[in-house]
Residue frames as a rotation matrix with the C-alpha (Angstrom) as fourth column:
UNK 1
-0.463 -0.073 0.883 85.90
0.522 -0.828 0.205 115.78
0.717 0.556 0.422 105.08
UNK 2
-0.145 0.082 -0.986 85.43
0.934 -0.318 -0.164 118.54
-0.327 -0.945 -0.030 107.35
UNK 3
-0.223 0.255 0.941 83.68
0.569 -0.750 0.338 121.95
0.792 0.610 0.022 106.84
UNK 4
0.309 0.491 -0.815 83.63
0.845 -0.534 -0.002 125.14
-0.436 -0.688 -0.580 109.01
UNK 5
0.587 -0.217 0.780 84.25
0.102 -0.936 -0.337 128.87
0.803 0.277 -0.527 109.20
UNK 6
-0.534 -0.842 -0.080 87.87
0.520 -0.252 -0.816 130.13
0.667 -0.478 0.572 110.29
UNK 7
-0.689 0.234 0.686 87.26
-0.708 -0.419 -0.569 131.12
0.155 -0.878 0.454 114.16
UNK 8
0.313 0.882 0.353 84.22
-0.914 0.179 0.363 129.26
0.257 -0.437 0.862 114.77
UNK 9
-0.064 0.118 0.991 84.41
-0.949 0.299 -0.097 126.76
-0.308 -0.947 0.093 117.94
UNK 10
-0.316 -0.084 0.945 83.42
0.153 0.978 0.138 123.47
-0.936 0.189 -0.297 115.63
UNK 11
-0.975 -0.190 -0.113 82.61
-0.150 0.196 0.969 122.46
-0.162 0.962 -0.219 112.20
UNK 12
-0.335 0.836 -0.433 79.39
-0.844 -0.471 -0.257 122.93
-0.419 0.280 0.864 110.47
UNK 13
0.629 0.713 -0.311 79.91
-0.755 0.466 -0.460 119.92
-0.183 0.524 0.832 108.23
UNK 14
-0.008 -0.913 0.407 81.42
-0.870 0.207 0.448 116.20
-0.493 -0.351 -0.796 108.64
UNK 15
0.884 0.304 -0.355 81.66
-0.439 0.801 -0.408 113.23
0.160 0.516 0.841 106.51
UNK 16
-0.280 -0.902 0.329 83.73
-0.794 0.410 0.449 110.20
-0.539 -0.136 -0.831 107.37
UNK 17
0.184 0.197 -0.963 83.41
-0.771 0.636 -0.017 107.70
0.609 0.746 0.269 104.27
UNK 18
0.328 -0.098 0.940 83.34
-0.572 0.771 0.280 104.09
-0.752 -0.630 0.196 106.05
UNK 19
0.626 -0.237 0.743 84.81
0.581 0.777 -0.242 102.76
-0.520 0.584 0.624 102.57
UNK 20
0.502 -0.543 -0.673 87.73
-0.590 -0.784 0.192 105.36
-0.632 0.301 -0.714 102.34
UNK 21
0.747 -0.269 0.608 89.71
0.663 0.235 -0.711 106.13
0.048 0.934 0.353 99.01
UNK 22
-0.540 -0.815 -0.211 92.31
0.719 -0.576 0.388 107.98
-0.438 0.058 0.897 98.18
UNK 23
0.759 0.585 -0.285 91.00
0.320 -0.717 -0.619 111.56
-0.567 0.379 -0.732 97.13
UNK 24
-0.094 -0.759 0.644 93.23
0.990 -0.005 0.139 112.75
-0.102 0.651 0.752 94.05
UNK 25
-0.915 -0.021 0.403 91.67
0.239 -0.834 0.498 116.05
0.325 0.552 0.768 93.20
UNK 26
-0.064 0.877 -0.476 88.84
0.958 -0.080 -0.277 118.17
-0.281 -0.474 -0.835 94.97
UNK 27
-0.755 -0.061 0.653 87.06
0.356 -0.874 0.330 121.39
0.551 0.481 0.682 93.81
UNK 28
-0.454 0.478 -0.752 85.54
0.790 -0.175 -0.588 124.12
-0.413 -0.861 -0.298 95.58
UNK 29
-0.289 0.496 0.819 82.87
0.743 -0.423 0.519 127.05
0.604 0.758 -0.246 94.94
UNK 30
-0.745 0.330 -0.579 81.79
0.191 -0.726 -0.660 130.16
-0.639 -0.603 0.478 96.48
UNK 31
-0.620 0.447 0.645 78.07
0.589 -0.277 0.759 130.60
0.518 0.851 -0.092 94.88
UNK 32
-0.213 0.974 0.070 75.09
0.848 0.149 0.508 132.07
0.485 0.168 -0.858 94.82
UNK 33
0.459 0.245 0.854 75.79
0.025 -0.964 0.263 135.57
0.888 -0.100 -0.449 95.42
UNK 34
0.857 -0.365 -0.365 78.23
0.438 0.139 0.888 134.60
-0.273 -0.921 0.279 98.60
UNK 35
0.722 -0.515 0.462 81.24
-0.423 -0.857 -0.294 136.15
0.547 0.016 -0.837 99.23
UNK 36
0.680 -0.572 0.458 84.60
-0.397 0.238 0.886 134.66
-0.617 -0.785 -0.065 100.94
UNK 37
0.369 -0.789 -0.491 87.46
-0.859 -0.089 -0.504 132.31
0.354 0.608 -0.710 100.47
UNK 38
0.910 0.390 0.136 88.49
-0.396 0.727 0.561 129.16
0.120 -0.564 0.817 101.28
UNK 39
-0.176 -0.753 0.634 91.35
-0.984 0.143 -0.103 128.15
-0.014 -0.642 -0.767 103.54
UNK 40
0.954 0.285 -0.095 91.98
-0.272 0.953 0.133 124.26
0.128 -0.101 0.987 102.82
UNK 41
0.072 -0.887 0.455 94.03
-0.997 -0.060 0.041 122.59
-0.009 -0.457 -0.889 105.12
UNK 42
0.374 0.031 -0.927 95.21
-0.341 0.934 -0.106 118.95
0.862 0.356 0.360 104.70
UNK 43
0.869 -0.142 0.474 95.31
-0.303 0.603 0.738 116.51
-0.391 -0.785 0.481 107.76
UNK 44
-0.252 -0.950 0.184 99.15
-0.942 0.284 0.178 115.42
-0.221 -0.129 -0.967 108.40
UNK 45
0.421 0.199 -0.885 99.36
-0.555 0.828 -0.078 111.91
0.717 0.524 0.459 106.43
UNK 46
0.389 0.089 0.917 99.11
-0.871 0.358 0.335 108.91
-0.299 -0.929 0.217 108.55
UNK 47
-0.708 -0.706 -0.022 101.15
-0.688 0.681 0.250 105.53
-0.162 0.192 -0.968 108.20
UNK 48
0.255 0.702 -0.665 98.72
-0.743 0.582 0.330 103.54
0.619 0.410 0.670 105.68
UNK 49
-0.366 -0.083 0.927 97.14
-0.813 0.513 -0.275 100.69
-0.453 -0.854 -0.255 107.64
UNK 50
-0.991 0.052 -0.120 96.36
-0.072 0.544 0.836 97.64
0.109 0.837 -0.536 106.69
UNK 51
-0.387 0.901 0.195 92.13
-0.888 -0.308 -0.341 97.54
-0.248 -0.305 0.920 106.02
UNK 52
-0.624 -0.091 0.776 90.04
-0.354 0.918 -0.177 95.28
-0.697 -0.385 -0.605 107.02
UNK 53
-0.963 0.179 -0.199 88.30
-0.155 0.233 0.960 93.03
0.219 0.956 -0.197 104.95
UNK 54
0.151 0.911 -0.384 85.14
0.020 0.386 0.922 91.98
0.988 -0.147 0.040 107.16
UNK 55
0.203 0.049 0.978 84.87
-0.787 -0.586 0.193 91.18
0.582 -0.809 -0.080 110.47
UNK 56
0.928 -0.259 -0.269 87.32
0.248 0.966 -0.075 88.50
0.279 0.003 0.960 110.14
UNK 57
0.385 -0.921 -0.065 91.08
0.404 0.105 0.909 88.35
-0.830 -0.376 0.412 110.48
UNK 58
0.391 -0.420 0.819 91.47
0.919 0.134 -0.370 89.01
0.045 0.898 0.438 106.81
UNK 59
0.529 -0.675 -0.514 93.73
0.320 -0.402 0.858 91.91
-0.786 -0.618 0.003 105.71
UNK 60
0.865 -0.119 0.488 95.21
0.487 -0.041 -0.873 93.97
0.124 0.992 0.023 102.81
UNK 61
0.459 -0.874 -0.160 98.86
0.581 0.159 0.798 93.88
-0.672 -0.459 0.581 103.21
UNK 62
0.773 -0.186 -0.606 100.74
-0.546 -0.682 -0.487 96.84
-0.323 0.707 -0.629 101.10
UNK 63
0.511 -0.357 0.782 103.43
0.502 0.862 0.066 95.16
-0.697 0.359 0.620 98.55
UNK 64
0.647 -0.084 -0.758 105.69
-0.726 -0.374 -0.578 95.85
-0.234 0.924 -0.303 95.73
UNK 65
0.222 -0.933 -0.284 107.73
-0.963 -0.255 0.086 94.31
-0.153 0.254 -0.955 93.34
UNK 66
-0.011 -0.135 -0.991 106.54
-0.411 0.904 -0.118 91.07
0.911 0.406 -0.065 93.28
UNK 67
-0.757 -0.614 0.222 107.02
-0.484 0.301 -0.822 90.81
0.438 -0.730 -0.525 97.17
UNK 68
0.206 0.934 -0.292 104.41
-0.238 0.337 0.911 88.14
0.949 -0.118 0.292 99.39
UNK 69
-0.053 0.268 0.962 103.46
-0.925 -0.376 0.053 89.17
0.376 -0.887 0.268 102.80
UNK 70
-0.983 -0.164 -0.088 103.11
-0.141 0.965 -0.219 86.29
0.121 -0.203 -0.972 104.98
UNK 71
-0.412 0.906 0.096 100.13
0.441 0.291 -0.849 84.41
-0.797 -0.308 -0.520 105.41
UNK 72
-0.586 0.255 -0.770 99.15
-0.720 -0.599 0.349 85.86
-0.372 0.759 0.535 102.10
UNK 73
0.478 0.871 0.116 95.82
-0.605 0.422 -0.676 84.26
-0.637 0.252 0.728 100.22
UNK 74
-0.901 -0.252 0.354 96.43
0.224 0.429 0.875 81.52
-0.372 0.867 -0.330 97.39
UNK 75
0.109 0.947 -0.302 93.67
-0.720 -0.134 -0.681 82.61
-0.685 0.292 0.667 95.14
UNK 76
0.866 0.496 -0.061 94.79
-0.363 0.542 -0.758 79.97
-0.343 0.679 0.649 92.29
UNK 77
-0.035 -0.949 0.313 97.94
0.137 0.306 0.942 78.60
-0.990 0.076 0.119 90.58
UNK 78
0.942 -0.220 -0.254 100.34
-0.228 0.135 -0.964 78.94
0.246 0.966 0.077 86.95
UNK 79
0.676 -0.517 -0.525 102.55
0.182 0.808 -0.561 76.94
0.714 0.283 0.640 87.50
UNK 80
-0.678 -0.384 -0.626 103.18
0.670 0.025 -0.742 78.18
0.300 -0.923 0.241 90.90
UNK 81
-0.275 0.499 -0.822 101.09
0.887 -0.199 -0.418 79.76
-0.372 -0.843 -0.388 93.91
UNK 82
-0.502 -0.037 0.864 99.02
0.372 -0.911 0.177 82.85
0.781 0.410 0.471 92.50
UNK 83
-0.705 0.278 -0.653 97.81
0.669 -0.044 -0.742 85.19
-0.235 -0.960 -0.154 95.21
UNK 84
0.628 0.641 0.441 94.71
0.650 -0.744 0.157 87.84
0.429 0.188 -0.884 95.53
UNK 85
-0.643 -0.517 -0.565 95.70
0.720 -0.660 -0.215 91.08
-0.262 -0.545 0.797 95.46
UNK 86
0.846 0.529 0.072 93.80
0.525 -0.799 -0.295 94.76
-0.099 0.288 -0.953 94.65
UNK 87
-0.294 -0.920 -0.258 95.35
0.765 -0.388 0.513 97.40
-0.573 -0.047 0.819 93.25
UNK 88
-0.147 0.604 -0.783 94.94
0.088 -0.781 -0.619 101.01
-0.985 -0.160 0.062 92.01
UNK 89
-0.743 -0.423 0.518 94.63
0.581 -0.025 0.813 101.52
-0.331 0.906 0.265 88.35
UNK 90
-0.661 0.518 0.543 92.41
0.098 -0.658 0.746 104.63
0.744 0.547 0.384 86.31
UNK 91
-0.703 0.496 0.509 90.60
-0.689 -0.653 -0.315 105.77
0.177 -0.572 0.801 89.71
UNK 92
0.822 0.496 -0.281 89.26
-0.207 0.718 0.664 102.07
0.531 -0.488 0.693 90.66
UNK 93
-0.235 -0.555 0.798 90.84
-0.917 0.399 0.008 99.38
-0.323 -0.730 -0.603 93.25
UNK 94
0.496 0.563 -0.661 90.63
-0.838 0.509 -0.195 96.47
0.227 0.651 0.724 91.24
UNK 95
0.414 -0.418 0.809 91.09
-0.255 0.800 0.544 92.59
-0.874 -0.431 0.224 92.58
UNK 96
0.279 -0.577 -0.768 94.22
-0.792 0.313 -0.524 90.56
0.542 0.754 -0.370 90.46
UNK 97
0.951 -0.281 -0.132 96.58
0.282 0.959 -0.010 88.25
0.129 -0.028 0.991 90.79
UNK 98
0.457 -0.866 0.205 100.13
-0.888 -0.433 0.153 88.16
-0.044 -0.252 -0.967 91.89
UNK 99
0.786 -0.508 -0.352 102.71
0.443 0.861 -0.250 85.80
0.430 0.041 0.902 90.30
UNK 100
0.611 -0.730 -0.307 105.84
-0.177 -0.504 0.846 86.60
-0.771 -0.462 -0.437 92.95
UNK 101
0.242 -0.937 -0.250 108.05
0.400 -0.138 0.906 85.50
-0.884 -0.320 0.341 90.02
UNK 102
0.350 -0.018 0.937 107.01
0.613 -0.752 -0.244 88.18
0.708 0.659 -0.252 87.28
UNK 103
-0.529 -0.593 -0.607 107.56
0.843 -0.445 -0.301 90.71
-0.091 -0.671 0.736 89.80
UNK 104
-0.785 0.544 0.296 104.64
-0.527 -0.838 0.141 92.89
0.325 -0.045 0.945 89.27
UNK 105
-0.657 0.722 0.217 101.16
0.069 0.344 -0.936 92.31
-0.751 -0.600 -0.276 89.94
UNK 106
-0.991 0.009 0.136 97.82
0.123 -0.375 0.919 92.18
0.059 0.927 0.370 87.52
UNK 107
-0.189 0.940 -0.285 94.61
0.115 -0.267 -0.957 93.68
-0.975 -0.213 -0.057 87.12
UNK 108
-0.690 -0.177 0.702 92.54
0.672 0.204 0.712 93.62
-0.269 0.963 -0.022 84.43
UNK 109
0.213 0.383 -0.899 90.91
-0.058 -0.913 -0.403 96.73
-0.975 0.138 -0.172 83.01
UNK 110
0.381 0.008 -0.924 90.11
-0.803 -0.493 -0.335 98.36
-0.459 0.870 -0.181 79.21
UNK 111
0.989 0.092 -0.114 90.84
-0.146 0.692 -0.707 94.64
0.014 0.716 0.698 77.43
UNK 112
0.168 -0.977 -0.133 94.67
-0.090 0.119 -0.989 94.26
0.982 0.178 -0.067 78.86
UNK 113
0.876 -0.092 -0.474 96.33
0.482 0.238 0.843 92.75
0.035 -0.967 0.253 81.98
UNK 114
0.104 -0.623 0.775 97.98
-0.274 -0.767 -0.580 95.72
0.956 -0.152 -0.250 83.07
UNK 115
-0.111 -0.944 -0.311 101.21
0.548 0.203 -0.811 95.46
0.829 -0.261 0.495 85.03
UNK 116
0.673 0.027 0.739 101.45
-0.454 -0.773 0.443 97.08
0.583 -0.634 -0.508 88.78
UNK 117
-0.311 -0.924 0.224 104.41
0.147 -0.280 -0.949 97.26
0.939 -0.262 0.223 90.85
UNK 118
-0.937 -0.263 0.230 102.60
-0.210 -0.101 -0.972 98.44
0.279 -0.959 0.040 93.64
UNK 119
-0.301 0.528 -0.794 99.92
-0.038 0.826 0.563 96.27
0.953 0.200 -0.228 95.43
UNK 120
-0.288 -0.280 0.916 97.86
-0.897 -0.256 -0.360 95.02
0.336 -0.925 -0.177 98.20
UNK 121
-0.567 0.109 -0.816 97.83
-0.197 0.944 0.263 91.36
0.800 0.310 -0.514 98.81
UNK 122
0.510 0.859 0.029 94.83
-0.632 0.353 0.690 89.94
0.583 -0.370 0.724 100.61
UNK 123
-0.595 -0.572 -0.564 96.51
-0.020 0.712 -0.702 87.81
0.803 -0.407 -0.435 104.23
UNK 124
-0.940 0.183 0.287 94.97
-0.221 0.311 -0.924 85.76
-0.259 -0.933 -0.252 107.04
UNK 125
0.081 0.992 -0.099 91.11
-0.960 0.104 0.260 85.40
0.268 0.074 0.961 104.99
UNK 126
-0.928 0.009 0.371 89.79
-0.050 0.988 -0.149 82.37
-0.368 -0.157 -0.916 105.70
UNK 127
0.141 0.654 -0.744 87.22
-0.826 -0.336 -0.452 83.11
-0.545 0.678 0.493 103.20
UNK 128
-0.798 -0.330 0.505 87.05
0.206 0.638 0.742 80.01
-0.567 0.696 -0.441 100.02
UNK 129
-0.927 -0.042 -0.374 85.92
-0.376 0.046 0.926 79.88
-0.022 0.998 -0.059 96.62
UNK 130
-0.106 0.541 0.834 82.16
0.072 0.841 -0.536 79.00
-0.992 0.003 -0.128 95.65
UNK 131
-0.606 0.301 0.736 80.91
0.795 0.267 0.545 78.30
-0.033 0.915 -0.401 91.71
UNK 132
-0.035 0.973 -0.228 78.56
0.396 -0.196 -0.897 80.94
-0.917 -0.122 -0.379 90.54
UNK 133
-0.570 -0.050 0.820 77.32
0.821 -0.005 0.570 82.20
-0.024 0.999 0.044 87.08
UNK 134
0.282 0.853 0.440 76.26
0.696 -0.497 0.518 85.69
0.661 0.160 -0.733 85.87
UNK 135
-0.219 0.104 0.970 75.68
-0.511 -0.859 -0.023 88.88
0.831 -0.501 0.241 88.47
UNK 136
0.595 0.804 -0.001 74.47
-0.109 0.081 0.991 86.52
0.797 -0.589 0.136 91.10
UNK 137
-0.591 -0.802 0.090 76.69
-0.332 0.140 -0.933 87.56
0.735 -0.581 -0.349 93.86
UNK 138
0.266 0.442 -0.857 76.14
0.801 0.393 0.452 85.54
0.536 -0.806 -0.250 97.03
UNK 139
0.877 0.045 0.477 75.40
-0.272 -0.773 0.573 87.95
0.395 -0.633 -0.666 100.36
UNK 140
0.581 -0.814 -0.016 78.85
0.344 0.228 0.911 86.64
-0.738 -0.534 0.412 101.99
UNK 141
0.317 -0.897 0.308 81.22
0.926 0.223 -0.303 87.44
0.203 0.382 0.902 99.06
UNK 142
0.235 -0.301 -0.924 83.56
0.899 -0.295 0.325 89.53
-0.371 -0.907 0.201 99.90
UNK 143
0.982 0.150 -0.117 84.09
0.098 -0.926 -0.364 93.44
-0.163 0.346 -0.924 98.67
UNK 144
0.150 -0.944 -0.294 87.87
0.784 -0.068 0.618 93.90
-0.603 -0.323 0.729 97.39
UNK 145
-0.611 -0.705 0.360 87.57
0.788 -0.495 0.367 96.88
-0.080 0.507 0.858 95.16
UNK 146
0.127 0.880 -0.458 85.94
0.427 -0.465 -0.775 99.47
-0.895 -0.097 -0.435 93.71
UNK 147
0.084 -0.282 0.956 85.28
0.970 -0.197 -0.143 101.17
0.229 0.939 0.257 90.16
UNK 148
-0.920 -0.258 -0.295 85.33
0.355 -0.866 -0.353 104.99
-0.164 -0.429 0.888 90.02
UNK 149
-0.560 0.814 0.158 82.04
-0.207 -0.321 0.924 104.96
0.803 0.484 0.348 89.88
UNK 150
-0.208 0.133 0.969 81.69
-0.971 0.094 -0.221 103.33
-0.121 -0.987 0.109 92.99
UNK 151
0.580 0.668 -0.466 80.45
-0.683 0.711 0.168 100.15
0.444 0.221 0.868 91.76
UNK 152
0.641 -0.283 0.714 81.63
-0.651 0.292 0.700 97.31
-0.406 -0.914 0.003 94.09
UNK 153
0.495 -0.073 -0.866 83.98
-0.602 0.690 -0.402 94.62
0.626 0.720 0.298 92.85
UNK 154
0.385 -0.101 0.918 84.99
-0.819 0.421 0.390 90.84
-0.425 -0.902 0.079 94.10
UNK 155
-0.485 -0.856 -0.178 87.49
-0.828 0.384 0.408 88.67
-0.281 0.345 -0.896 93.79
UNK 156
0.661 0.742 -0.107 86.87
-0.677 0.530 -0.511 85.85
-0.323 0.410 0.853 91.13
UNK 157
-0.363 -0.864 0.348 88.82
-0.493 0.495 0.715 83.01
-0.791 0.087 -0.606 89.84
UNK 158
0.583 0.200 -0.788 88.45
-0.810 0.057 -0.584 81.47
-0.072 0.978 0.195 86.67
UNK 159
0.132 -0.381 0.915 89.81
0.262 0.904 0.339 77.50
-0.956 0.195 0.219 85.24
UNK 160
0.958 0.097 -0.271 91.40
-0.272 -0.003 -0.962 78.40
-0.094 0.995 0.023 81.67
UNK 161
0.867 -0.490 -0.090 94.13
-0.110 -0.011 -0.994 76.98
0.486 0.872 -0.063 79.97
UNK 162
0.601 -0.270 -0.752 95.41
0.675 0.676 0.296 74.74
0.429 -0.685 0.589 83.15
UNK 163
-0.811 -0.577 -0.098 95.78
0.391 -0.410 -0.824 77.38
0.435 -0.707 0.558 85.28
UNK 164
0.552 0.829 -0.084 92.95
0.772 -0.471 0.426 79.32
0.314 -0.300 -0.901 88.05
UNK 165
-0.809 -0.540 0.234 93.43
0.476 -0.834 -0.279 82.59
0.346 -0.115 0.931 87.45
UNK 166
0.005 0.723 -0.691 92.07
0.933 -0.253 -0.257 85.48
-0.360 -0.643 -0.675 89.89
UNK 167
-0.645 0.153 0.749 90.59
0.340 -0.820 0.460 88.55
0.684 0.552 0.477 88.43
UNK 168
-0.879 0.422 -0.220 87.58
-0.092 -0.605 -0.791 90.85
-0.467 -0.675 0.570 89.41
UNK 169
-0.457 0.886 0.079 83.94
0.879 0.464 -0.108 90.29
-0.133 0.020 -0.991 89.59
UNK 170
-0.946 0.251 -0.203 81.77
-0.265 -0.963 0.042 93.32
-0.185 0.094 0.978 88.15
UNK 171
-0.469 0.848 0.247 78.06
0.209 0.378 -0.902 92.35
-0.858 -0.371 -0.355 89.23
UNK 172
0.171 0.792 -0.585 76.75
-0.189 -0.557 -0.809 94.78
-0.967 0.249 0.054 86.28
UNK 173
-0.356 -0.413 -0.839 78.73
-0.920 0.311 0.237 93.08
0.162 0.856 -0.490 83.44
UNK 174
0.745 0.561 0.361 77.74
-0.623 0.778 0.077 89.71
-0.237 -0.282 0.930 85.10
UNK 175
0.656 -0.681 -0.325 81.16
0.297 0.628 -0.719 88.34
0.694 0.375 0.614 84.59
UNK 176
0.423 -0.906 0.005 84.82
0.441 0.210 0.873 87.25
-0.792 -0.367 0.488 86.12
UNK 177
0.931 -0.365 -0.026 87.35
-0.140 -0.291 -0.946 89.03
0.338 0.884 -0.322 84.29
UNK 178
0.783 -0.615 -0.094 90.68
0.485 0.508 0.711 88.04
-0.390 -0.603 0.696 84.27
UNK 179
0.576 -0.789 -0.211 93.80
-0.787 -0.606 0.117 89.63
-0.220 0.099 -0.971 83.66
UNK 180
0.556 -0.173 0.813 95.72
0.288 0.958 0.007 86.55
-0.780 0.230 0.582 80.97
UNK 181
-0.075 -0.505 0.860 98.25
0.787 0.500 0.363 86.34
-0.613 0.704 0.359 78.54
UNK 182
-0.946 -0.220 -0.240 98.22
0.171 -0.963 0.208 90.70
-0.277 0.155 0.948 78.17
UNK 183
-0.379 0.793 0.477 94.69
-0.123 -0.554 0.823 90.66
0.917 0.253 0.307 77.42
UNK 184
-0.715 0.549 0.432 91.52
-0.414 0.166 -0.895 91.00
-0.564 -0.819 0.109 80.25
UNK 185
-0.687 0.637 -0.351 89.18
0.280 0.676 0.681 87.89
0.671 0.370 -0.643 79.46
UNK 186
-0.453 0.683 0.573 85.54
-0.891 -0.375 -0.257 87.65
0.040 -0.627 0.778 80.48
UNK 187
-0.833 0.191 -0.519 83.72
0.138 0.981 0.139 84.38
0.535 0.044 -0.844 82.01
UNK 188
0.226 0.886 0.406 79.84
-0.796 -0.073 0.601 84.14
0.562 -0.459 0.688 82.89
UNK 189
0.927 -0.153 -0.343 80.69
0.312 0.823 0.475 80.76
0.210 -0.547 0.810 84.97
UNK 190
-0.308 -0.939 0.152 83.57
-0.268 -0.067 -0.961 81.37
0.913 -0.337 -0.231 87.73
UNK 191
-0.133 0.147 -0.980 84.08
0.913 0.404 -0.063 80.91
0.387 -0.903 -0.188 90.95
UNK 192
0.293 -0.090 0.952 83.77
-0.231 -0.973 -0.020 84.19
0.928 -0.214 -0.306 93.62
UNK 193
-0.712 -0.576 -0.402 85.78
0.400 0.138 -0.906 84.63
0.577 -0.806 0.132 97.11
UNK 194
0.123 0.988 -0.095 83.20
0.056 0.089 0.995 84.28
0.991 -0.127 -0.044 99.88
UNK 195
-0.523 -0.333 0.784 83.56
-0.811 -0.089 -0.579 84.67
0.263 -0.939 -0.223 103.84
UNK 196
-0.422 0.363 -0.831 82.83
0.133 0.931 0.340 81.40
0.897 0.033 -0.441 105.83
């Protein structure tokens, strides 16, 4: 975000988020007895890269449709290879799962594993799974979402009902939540995705 006054030589005011989001909707004010208008101009959209995860190799590969990037993560298995993925859903980025042969993706959110179509699947980590219970995130795990609140979230995996399914870790609930059988489940005792 970028603030000046039309004519003037440079900007007054700059912010570059180092954990950019998509911005949906922005509002502006003229107060306190000021006077003007405001000329907002939008930067010429750029071919979405993939972002990095750390200051590894890892990588969040756009997707749709069921489709898996190479070198894509295994985060767990039902009865074939599930990967990590994030996706948008009510103004978060929330880590799921991706069975390639449902053809969507899932995140879990509001007590339902809700379908997405479009996705970004998690390739090249070399990141692995440790045990923890509760909020206690270890300092290495790894950041794959966010709520709209900002609150961080990280990929978790869960052992239910002979399958390890990956959901999203939400430090202030102190649970794994998975995205299962249309509902989102919650587990104090999972596993979380960790850099090595």
């Amino acid at each position: 975000v970028t603030v000046g006054m039309e004519g003037a030589a440079a900007a007054f005011l700059s912010y570059e988020n180092p954990d950019a989001y998509d911005i949906n909707f922005a509002g502006f004010c003229t107060g306190w007895g000021a006077t003007g208008s405001w000329i907002i101009e939008q930067e010429e959209d750029k071919p979405a890269a993939a972002a990095q995860v750390s200051a590894g190799a890892a990588c969040w590969v756009p997707a749709q449709n069921g489709e898996v990037p190479p070198n894509a993560v295994v985060g767990g298995a039902d009865g074939e290879d599930m990967y990590v993925i994030r996706a948008q859903h009510e103004g978060a980025i929330i880590p799921g799962k991706l069975l390639a042969s449902h053809g969507v993706a899932y995140v879990a959110w509001g007590g339902a594993e809700n379908p997405k179509t479009e996705y970004e699947v998690l390739c090249d980590g070399n990141g692995t799974f440790v045990p923890v219970s509760g909020g206690d995130i270890p300092p290495n795990a790894i950041p794959a979402g966010v709520k709209a609140n900002r609150e961080p979230l990280f990929i978790g995996r869960v052992s239910h009902e002979g399958t390890n399914t990956v959901g999203k870790v939400q430090q202030s609930h102190g649970v794994c939540y998975i995205p299962f059988g249309g509902q989102e489940l919650a587990f104090a005792d999972y596993e979380i995705y960790v850099s090595q």
